[in-house]
Backbone bond lengths (Angstrom), bond angles and torsions (degrees), N, CA, C in turn:
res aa  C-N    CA-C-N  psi(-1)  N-CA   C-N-CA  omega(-1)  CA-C   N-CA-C  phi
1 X - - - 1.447 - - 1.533 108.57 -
2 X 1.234 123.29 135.50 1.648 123.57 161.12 1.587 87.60 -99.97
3 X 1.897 86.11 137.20 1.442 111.66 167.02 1.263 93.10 -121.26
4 X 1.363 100.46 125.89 1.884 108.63 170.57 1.874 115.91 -124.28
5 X 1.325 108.63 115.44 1.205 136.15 173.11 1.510 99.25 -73.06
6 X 2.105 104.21 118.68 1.795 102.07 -175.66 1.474 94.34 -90.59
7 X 1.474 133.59 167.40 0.882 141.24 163.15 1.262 130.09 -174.43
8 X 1.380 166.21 146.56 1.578 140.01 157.56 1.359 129.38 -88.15
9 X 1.301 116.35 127.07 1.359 121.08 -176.49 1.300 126.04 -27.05
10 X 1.437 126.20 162.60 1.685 115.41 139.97 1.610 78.85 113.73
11 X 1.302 105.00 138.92 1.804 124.73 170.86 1.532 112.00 -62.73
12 X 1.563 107.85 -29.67 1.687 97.34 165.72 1.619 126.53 -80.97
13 X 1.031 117.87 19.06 1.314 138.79 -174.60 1.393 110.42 -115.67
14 X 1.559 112.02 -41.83 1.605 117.88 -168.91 1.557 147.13 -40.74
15 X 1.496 99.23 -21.98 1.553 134.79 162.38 1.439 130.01 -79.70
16 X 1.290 114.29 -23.99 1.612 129.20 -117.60 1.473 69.04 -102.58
17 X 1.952 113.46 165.34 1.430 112.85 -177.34 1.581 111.07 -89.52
18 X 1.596 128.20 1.89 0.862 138.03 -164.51 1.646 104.23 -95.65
19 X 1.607 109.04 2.66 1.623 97.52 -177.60 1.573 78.37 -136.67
20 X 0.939 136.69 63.86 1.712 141.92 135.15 1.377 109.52 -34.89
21 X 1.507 102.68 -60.60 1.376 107.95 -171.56 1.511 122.36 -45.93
22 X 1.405 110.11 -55.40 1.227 122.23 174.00 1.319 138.40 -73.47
23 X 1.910 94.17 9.18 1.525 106.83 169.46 1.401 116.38 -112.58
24 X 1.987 100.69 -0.61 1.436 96.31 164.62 1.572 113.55 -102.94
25 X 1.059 103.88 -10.34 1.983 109.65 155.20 1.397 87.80 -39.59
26 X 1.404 116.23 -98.80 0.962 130.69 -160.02 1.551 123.96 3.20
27 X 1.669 90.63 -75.91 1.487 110.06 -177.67 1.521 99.96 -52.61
28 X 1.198 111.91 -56.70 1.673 114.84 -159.47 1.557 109.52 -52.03
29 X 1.611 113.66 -30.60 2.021 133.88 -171.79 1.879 70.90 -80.22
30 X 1.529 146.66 -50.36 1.528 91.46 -149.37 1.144 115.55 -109.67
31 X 1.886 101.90 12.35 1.493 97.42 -170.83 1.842 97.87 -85.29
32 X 1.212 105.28 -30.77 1.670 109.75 177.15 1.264 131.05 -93.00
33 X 1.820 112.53 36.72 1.659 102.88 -152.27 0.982 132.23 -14.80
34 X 1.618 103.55 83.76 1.525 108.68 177.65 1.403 109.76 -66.64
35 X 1.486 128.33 161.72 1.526 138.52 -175.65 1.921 86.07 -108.17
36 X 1.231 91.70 138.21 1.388 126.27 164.59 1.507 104.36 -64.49
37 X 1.723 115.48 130.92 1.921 129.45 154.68 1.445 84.52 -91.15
38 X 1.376 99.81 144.98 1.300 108.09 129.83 1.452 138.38 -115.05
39 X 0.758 144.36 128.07 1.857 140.22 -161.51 1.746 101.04 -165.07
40 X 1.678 100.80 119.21 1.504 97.94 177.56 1.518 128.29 -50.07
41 X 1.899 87.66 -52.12 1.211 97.82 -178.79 1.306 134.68 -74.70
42 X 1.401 133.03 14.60 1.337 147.83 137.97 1.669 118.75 -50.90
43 X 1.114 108.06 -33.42 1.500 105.55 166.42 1.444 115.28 74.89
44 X 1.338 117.22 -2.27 1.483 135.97 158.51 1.573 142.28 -123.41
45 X 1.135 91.68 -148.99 1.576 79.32 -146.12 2.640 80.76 -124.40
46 X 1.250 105.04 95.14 1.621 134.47 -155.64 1.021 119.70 -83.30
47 X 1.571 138.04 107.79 1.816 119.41 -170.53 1.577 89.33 -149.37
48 X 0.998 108.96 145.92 1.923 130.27 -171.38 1.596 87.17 -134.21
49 X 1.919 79.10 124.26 1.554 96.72 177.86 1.324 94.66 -158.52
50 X 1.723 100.11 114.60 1.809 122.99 166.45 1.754 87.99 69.78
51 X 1.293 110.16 -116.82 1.746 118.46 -171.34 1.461 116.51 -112.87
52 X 1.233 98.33 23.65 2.018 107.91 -175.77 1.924 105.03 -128.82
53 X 1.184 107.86 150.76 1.510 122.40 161.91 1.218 118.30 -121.66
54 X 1.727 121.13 113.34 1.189 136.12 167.48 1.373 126.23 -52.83
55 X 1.059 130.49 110.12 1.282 123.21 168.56 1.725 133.08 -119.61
56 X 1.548 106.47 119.51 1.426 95.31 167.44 1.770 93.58 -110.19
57 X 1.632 98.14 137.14 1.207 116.42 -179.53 1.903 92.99 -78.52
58 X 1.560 106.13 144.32 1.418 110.33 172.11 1.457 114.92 -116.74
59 X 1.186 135.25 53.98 1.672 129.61 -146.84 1.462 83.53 -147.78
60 X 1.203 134.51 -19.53 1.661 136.08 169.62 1.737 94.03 106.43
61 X 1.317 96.96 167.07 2.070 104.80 -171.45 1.708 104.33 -64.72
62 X 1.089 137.62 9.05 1.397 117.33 165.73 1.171 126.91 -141.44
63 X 1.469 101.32 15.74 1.718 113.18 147.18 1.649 101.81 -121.48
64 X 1.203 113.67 59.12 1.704 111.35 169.30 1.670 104.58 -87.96
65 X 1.206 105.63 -20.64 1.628 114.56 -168.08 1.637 95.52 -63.66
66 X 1.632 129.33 -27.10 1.164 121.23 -162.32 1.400 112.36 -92.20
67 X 1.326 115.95 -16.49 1.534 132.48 -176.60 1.499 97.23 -72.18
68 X 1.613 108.43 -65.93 1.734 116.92 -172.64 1.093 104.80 -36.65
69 X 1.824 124.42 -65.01 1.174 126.32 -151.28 1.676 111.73 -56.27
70 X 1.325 90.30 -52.61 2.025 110.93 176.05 1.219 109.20 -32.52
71 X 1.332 129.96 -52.29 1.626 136.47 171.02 1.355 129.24 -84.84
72 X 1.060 105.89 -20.40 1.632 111.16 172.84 1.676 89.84 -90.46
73 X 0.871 161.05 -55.58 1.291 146.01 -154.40 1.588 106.39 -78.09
74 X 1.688 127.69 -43.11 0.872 133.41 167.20 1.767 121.27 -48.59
75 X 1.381 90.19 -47.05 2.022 91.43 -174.41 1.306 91.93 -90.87
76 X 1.393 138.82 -21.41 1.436 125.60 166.45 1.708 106.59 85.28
77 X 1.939 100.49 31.75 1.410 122.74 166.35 1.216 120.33 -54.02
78 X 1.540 137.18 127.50 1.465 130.70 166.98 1.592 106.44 -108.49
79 X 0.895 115.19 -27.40 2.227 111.29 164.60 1.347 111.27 -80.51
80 X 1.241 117.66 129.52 1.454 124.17 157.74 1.361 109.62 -130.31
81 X 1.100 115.20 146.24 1.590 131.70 176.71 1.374 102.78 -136.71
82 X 1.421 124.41 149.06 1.050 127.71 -125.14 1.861 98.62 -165.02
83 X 1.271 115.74 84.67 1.674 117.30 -176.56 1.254 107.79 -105.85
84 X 1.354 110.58 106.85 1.796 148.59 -179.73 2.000 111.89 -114.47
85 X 1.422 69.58 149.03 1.781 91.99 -179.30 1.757 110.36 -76.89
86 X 1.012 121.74 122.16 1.693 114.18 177.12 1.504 109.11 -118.85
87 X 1.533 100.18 124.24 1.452 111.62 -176.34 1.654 99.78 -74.94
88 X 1.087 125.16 -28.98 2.121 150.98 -154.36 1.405 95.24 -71.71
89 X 1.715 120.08 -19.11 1.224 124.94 -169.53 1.567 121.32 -130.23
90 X 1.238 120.62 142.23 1.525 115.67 -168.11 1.548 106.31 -67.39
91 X 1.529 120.24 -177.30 1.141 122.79 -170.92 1.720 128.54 -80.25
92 X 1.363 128.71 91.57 1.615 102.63 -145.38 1.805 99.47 143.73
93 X 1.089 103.73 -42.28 1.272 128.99 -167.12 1.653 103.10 -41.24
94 X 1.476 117.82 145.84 1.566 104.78 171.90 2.144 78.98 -148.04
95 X 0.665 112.63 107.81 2.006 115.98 149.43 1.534 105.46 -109.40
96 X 1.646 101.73 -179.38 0.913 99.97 -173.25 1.556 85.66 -161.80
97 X 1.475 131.13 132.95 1.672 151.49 -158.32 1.051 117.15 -135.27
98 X 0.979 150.21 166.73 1.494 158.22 -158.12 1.785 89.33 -172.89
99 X 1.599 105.16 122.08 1.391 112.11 178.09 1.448 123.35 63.93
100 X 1.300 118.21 -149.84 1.636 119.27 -173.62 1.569 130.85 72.92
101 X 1.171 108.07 -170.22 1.553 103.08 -170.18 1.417 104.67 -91.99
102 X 1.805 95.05 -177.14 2.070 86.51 -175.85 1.590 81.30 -106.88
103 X 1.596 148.92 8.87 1.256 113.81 141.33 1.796 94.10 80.00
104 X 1.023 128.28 -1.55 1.697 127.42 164.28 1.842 101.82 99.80
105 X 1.176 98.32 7.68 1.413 105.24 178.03 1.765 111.13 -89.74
106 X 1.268 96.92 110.36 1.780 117.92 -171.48 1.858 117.78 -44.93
107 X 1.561 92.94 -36.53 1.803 96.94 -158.39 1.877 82.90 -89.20
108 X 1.617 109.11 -39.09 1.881 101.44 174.82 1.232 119.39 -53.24
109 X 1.140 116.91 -45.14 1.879 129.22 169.74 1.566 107.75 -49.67
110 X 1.134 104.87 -76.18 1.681 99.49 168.95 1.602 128.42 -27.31
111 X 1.738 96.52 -62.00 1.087 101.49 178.38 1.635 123.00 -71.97
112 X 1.683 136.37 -11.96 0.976 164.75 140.11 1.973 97.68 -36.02
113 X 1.080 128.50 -72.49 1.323 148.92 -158.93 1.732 92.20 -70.22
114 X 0.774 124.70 -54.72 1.392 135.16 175.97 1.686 123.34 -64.43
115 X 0.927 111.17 -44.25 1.524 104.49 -171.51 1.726 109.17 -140.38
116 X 1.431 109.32 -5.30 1.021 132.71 167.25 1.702 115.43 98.62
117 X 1.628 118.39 -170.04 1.673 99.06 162.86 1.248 136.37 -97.69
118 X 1.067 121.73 26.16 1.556 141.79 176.31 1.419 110.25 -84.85
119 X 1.455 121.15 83.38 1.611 130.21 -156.75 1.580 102.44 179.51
120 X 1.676 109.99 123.68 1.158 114.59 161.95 1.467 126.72 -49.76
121 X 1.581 126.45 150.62 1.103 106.89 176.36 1.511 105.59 -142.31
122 X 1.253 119.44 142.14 1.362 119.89 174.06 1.888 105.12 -124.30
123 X 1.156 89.31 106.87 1.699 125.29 -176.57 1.905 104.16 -85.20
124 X 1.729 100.64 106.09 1.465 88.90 180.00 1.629 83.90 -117.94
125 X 1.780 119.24 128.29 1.228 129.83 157.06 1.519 107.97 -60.36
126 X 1.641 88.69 151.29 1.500 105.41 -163.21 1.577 94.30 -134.24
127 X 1.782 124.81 -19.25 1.678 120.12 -176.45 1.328 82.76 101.07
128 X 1.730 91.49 163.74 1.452 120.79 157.67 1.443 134.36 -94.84
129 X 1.126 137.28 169.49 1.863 118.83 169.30 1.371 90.21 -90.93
130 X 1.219 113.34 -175.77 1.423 122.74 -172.33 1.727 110.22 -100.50
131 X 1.360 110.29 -17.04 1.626 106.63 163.36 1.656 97.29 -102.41
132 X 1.516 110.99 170.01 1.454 114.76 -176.37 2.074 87.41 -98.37
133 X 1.122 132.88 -30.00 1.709 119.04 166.21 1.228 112.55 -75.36
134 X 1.461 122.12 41.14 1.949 107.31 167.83 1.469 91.75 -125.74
135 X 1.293 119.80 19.62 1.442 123.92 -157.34 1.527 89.83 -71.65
136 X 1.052 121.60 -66.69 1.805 115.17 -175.74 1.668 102.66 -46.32
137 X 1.129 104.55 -70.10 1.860 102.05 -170.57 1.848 106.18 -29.73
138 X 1.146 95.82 -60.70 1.717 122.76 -165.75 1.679 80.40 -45.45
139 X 1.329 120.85 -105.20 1.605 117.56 -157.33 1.889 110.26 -71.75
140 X 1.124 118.23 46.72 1.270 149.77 113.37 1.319 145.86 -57.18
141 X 1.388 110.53 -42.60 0.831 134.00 -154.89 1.561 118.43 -85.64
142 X 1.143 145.94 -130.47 1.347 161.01 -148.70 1.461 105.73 -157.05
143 X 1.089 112.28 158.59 1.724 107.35 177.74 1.915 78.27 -90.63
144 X 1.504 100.75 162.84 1.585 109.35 164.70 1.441 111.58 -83.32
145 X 1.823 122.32 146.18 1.531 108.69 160.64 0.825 126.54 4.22
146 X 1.842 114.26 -83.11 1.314 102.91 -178.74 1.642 158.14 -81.01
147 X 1.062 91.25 -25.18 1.643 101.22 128.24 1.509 131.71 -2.33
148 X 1.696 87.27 -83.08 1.825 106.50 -167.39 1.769 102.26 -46.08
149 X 1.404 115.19 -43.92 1.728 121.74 -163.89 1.651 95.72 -41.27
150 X 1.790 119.60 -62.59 1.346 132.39 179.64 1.262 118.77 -52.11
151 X 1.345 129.14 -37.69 1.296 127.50 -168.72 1.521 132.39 -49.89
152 X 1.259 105.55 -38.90 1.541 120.32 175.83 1.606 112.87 -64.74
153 X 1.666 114.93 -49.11 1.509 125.85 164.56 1.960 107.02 -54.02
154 X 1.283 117.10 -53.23 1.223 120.39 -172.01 1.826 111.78 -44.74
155 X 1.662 98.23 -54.40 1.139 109.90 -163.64 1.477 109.79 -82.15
156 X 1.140 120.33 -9.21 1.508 143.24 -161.02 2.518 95.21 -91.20
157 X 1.214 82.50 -39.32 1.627 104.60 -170.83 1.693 101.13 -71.79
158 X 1.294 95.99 -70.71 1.718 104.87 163.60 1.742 124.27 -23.72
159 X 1.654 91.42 -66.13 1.771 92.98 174.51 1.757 108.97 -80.08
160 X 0.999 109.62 3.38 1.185 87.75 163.18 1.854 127.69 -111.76
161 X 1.288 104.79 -7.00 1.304 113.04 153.03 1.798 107.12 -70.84
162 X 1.104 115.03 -49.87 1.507 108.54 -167.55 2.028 110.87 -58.91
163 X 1.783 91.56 -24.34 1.780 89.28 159.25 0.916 116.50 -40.99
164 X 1.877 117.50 -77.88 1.101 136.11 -163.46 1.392 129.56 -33.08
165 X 1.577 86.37 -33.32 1.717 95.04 -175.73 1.850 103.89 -55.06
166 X 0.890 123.23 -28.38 1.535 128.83 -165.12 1.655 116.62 -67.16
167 X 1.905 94.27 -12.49 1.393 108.38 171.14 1.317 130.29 -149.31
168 X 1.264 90.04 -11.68 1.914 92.89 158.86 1.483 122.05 -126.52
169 X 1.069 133.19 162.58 1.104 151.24 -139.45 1.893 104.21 -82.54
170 X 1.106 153.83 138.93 1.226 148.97 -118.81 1.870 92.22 -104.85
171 X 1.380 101.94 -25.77 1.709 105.25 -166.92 1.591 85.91 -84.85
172 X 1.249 123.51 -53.90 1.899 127.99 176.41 1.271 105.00 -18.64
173 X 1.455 107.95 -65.20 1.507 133.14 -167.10 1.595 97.93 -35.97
174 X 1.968 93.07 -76.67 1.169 101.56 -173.17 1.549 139.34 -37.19
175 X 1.618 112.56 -46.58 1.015 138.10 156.41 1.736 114.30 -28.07
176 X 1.387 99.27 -65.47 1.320 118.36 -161.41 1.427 92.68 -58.23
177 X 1.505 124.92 -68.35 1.810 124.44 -128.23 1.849 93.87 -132.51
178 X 1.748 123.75 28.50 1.026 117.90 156.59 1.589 115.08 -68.83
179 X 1.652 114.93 158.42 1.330 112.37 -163.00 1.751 78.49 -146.01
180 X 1.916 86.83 127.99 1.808 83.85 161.56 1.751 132.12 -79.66
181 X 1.651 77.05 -18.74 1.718 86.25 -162.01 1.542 85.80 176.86
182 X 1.732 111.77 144.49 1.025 109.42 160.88 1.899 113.61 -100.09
């Protein structure tokens, strides 16, 4: 399976709620010392662990579709799962989708455009801003204080449903380790 964490590169980005994804890479690269690929033309950032490939796409959230494709076509992947930021969901939030729309979400569109919508998805809500034009600033941004206290449990919950997948069934999962809200 490639599991790909969306996010945009660069240390000023690294916090921000719009790279969730790439902070549950994270966890997932250190709980399994995954070993690092390197390959330019993947366009990311590559780690093989047990029967899965990690991916944080590095091309920024709306050419992520070009990173996925590069590695899934290369390793000749047919599962993708797919860990994105959801504005649709409060802050805390963990679902988990199979297919659907990208919902105005740039790196889903990409990735939609690319390999199509037939792709697991694990949707962690992040809230809304309170105008609908701060929407870029907002998942830009930083998680708030309070926030940050949850984050480590949140993201900690995430990779550990995305284990599961390795032995139970994707709806199980769901069942099991959905979160309405923290």
């Amino acid at each position: 399976m490639l599991i790909v964490g969306l996010g945009n590169p660069g240390s000023a980005y690294a916090s921000t709620r719009h790279n969730i994804g790439f902070m549950v890479i994270d966890e997932l690269v250190r709980r399994t010392s995954a070993t690092p690929i390197s390959k330019a033309s993947f366009e990311g950032e590559l780690f093989k662990s047990k029967d899965n490939y990690l991916l944080k796409p590095m091309t920024f959230m709306n050419l992520s579709g070009n990173s996925i494709i590069a590695v899934k076509n290369f390793y000749k992947i047919d599962k993708v799962l797919v860990i994105h930021d959801d504005l649709d969901l409060p802050f805390g939030a963990l679902r988990f989708k199979f297919a659907g729309g990208h919902g105005g979400h740039n790196g889903l569109k990409s990735t939609d455009e690319a390999i199509s919508k037939e792709y697991a998805r694990v949707r962690m809500g992040i809230g809304k801003p309170t105008h609908k034009g701060e929407v870029s600033s907002f998942v830009l941004a930083p998680f708030f204080e309070n926030e940050k206290q949850h984050l480590d449990k949140w993201i900690s919950t995430a990779a550990d449903a995305i284990e599961k997948l390795q032995t139970m069934s994707f709806d199980d999962v769901s069942s099991q380790y959905s979160i309405k809200q923290i």
